[in-house]
Each structure stands twice: as structure tokens, then as C-alpha cells.
N, C-alpha and C positions, 0 to 999 in steps of 0.2 A: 148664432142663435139656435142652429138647429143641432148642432152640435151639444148647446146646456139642458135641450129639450130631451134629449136622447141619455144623458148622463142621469136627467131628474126622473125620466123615467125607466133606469135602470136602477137607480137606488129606491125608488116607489117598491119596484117589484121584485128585488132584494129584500128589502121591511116584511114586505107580505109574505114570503120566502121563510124566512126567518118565524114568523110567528104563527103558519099554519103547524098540523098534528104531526106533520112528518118532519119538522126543523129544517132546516136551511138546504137550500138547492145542493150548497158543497157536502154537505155530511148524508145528504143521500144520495148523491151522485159516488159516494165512496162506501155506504154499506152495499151487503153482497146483495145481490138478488134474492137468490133460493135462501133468504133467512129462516124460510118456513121447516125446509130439506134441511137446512143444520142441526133443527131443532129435536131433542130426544124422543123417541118414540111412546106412548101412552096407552096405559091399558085404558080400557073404554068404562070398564066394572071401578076398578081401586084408583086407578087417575096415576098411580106408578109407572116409573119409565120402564120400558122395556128392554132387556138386552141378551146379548146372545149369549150361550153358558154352551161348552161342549162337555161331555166326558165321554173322555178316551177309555175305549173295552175291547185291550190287547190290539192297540194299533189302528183299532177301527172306532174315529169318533163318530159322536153321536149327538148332534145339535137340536137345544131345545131354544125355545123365546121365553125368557122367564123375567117376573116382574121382579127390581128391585126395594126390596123393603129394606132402606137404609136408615130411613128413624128412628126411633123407641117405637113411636105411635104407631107407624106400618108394620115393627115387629109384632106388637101388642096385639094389632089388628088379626096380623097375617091371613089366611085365607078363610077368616069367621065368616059366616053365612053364604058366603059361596056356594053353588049348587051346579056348576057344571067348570070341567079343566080339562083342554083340549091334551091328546094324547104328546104334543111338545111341546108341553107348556109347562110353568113350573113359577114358583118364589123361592129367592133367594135371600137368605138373611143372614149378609157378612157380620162377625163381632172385629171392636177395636182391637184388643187379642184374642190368644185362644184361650179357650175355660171350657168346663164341662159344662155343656148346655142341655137346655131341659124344653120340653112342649109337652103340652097338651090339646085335645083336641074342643075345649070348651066353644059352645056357637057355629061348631066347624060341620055341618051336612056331611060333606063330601068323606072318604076316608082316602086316605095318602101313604105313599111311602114317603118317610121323612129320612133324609140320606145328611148321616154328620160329617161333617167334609175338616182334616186334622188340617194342621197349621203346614203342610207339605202339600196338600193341596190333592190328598188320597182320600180318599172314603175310609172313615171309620172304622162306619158300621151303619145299619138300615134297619129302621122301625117300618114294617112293611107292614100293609094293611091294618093302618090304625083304626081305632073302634069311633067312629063319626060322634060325638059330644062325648067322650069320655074324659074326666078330669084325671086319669089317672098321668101320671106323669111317663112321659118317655127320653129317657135320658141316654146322652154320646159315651158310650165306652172309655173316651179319652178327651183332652184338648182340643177343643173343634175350633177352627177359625171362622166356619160357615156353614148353614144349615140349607139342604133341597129340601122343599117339598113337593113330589110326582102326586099325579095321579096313584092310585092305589092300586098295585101289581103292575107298574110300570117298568120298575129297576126288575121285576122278574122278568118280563116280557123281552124286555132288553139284552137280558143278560148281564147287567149293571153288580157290581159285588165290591164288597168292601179290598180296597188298593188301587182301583180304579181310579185314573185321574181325573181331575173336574178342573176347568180352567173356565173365565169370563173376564171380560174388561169392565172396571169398575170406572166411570166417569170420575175426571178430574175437578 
């Protein structure tokens, strides 16, 4: 008897188990803990992940935290209305291939160096200190596979110049 008591109330609170928010004792007894620490890092402005982008200048890298704008929409957006970009910080806007790519600063306050990054993964070339809402276009000298945009006299500050390597891990 005390035996079915014991069985009826492990399968009661199995059922209950099973149908609260967090699903069943086994399937969170097996997700990770730090779910939250897995999870990609978030600008607080554009809601974009964050990730790390180095460019190497002559051996000595140089690590920024830059948001990715991987959609159209984040391209489209990229840094419009913005009005402050901390000195290591940056957007990054990979293409599916390389093309010659084009920006403009429409909506855009802030002005930037916009560094066109070839399909090798070298700098261009650099629209340095672009004119803050200018629609004039500023276009990559060649096949860009990805586009920076710094703060504005940042790649000078740096010392940052077209060959310069530029690396980042793109999530999977």
C-alpha cells in the first residue's frame, strides 16, 4: 500500500513536472545552467549582438567590440541616429560576396571612418571622417567582402591603413 502511495505520488508530480514553464524535471535537469552566459552579447542602443573584430597593424592587434549588422534591415539602419561611439567600438556589415560597396551618411549625427575590408580580409581603403548627414555616396575602391565603421579619426589615431588585417568570428 504504501508502496502505490508513493509510486501515485511520483507520477502526480511528474504530470506537474511536465506541465509547468520550465518542462519536465529531465529536460532541465539536462539544460546547461549559465543558458543566460551562452547567450550572445547585446548592444543596449540597436538590440545587435556584439562581437569581437581585431585588426592587426604590423603585428600589433588591435581589439574593438563591434555590433553586428547582419540583416538588410541592420545594414539599412546601420549607425542612423546614433549620437555617441565609444573609442572601441565599431559596426560591422559582412556581404554574402564581395561587390563594390557604397554608404552614405543619411540620418547618421555622428561622422566615422568607414574602412572597406577586400574579400582577403585587408583594408581597402578608408572614408575617413565622413560628413555627419551627407548623402553623397562613399564608395570601396575594390570588392569589399565587409564594411567598418569607427568613430571618425579613429583608423588615424590608430595608425589603421589600407593592408591591414581585420579578422572577427561571425556566429554560426
Amino acid at each position: 500500500m504504501v508502496r502505490q502511495m508513493l509510486a501515485g505520488a511520483a507520477l502526480i508530480l511528474g504530470a506537474l513536472a511536465a506541465c509547468s514553464p520550465g518542462g519536465s524535471a529531465t529536460a532541465s535537469a539536462q539544460t546547461p545552467a549559465p543558458v543566460a552566459a551562452a547567450q550572445a552579447a547585446r548592444h543596449p542602443v540597436s538590440g545587435l549582438e556584439v562581437i569581437d573584430l581585431t585588426v592587426d597593424r604590423g603585428g600589433k592587434p588591435i581589439a574593438f567590440k563591434v555590433e553586428l549588422a547582419a540583416s538588410a534591415e541592420a545594414q539599412a539602419r546601420g549607425l542612423m541616429f546614433r549620437t555617441a561611439l565609444g573609442d572601441n567600438e565599431g559596426m560591422i556589415f559582412p556581404s554574402a560576396a564581395p561587390e563594390v560597396r557604397s554608404f552614405w551618411m543619411k540620418n547618421t549625427p555622428l561622422s566615422l571612418d568607414i574602412i572597406f575590408i577586400g574579400p582577403d580580409g585587408r583594408i581597402v581603403n578608408i572614408a575617413a571622417n565622413t560628413v555627419p548627414y551627407s548623402l553623397e555616396s562613399v564608395r570601396s575602391s575594390g570588392p569589399a567582402s565587409a564594411v567598418l565603421e569607427l568613430r571618425a579619426g579613429r583608423a588615424a589615431e590608430l595608425g589603421i591603413v589600407p593592408g591591414d588585417k581585420v579578422s572577427w568570428n561571425s556566429p554560426d
